[in-house]
C-alpha positions in Angstrom: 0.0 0.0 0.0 1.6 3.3 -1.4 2.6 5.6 1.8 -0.2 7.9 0.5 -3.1 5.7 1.0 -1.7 5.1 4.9 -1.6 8.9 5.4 -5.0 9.1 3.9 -6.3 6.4 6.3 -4.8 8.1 9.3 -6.6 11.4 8.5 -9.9 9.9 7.7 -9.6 8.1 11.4 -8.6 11.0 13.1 -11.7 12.5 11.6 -14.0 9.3 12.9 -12.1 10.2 16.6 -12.7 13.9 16.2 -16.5 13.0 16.2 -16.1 10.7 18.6 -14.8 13.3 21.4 -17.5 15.6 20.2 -19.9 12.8 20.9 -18.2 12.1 24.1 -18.4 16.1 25.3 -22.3 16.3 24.1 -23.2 13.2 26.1 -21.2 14.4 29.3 -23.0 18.2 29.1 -26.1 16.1 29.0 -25.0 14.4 32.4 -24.8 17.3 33.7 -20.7 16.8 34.1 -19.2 19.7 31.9 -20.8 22.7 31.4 -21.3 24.0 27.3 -18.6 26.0 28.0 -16.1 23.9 29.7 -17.3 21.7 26.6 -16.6 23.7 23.8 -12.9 24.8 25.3 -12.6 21.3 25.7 -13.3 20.6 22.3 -11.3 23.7 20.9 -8.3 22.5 23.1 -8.1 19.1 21.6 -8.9 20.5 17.9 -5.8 22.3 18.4 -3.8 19.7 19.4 -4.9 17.4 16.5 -4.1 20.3 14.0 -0.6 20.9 15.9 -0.1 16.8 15.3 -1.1 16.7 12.1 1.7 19.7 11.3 4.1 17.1 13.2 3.3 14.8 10.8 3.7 16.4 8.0 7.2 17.8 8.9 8.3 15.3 9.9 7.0 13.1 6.8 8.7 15.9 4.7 11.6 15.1 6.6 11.8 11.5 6.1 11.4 12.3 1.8 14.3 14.8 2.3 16.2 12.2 3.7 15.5 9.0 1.5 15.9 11.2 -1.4 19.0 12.7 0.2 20.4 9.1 0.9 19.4 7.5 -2.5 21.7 10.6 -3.7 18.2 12.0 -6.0 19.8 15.5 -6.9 17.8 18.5 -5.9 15.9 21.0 -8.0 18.5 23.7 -7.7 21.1 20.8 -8.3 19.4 19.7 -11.4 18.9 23.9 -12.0 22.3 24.1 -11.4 23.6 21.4 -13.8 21.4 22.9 -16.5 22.7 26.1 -16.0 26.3 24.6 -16.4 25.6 22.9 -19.6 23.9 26.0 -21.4 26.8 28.1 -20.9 29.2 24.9 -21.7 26.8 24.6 -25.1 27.4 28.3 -25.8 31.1 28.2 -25.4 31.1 25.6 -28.0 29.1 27.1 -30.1 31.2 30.3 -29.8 34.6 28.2 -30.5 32.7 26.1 -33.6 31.6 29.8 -34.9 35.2 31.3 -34.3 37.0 28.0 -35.8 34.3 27.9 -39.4 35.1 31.8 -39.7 39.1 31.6 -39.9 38.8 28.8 -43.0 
């Protein structure tokens, strides 16, 4: 299963658990337990956690790429950019020489 699909998974259940906990914080304001308020900055508190995770997550999954690209030795953009730029100026240096040597015969 691509990593993709396991990231999509993960989401999706953290979605299922986020409306579990609301569940959760509805049925104990009904008790009589938490208050609405004490609810909702219960429910804001662990929203921001989750979103703080997720960040986590992504970082440090954008990490891991970094460093399996890094280690398979997958040049960079601004390596590849780099390389390019090299082999323009290379290709008109040649073209300059092949120009100068065709005009002295």
């Amino acid at each position: 299963m691509p990593v993709l699909d396991y990231i999509h998974k993960a989401l999706l259940a953290g979605l299922g658990v986020q409306e579990s906990v609301k569940e959760l914080v509805d049925e104990l304001i009904k008790k009589g337990e938490l208050s609405e308020s004490q609810g909702v900055v219960l429910i804001k508190e662990w929203t921001d956690k989750v979103e703080r995770s997720g960040e986590n997550i992504g970082k440090n999954f954008s990490d891991l790429i970094s460093k399996t690209l890094e280690k398979m030795k997958v040049p960079t953009r601004d390596e590849v950019e780099e390389l390019h730029n090299k082999v323009r100026a290379l290709s008109a240096r040649i073209n300059k020489h092949e120009e100068s040597a065709h005009s002295k015969d």
